[in-house]
C-alpha positions, 0 to 999 in steps of 0.5 A: 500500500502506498504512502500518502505524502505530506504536502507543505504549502510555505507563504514566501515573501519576495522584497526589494526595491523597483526592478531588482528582478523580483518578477524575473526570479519568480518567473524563472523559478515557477515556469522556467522563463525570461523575459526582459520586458516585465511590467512593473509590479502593481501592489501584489503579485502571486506564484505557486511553486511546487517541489518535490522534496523527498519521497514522501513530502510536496512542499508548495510555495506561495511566493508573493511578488511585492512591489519595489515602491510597497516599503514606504505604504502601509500595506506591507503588514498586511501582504506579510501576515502569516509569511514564513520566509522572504527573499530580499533582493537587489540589483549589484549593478545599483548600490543603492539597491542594497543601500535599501536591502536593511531598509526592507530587512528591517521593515520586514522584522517590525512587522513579522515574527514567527510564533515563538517571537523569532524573525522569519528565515531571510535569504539575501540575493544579489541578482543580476550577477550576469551583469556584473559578477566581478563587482561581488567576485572578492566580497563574498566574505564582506558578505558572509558577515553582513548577513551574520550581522542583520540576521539573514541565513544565507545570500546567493548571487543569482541571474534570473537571465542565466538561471544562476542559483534560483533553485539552489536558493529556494531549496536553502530557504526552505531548509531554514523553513522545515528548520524553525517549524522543527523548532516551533514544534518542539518548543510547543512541545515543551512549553518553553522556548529555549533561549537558542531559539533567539540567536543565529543558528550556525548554518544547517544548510551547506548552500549558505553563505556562498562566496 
């Protein structure tokens, strides 16, 4: 007799500023295209992307598409709620993209937590590095410790145009997902949190911190 698997549907927040690539990383993460020509995004847009991710789980991600201009309305707190794991992203051809990678990151933080008062799982995607790699090339551990210091559990370079580590940061992502709710889990099972729930985890991931 056949197993049943066991189906995860995750809510993934995708933020950064206007035309970081957003839209093309979803795209070519879901249905394994590119286009150059993506209108900007209005308020929200949605995905489903579906992993296989063993033999006995589907794992589903809702990954919300929210626009670059989003940060300075109200309307995030609402487009965050019941978020599971983001991805912040910029574009490594514009400095001010990352500039206002805390400036999400810290949005982000303000308004969602998880169940236990801990941050949601962040990776950090330095996109378009088709474009311009060689400006990250002898930063990778510049990058390493900015993202040990504003709590982001991992960064890729990515290219949605090349297809360049979209998957492999999806698949880090929810690692750390599966991660906290195996944590969550236990501490409702213990009815306290245990204080290493509140600091950065030593990466559980071997995606992590790429260089």
């Amino acid at each position: 007799m056949q197993k049943s698997q066991k189906e995860h549907l995750y809510k993934i927040l995708v933020i950064g500023d206007l035309g970081v690539g957003k839209t093309s990383i979803i795209k070519r993460s879901v249905h394994q295209n590119y286009s150059p020509n993506y209108r900007a995004t209005i308020g929200v847009d949605f995905a489903l992307k579906v992993l296989n991710w063993d033999a006995d789980t589907v794992v589903r991600l809702q990954l919300w598409d929210i626009a670059g201009q989003e940060r300075f309305g109200n309307m995030t707190r609402v487009y965050y709620r019941e978020a599971i794991g983001a991805f912040i992203v910029f574009d490594i051809t514009r400095p001010s993209t990352f500039e206002a990678v805390m400036k999400w990151k810290e949005d982000l933080d303000s308004k969602l937590t998880l169940s236990n008062g801990t941050n949601v799982p962040a990776v950090l995607l330095a996109n378009k590095c088709d474009q311009g790699g060689e400006l990250l090339m002898n930063n990778g551990l510049k990058m390493e410790q900015f993202c040990k210091e504003n709590g982001f559990v991992a960064w890729f370079e990515t290219s949605a145009k090349e297809n360049i580590n979209i998957e492999e940061a999806a698949t880090c992502l929810v690692k750390h997902i599966i991660a906290s709710e195996s944590d969550l889990l236990q501490a409702e099972v213990s009815s306290t949190v245990s204080p290493q729930l509140n600091s950065p985890k030593n990466s559980s991931c071997s995606a992590c911190f790429k260089s």
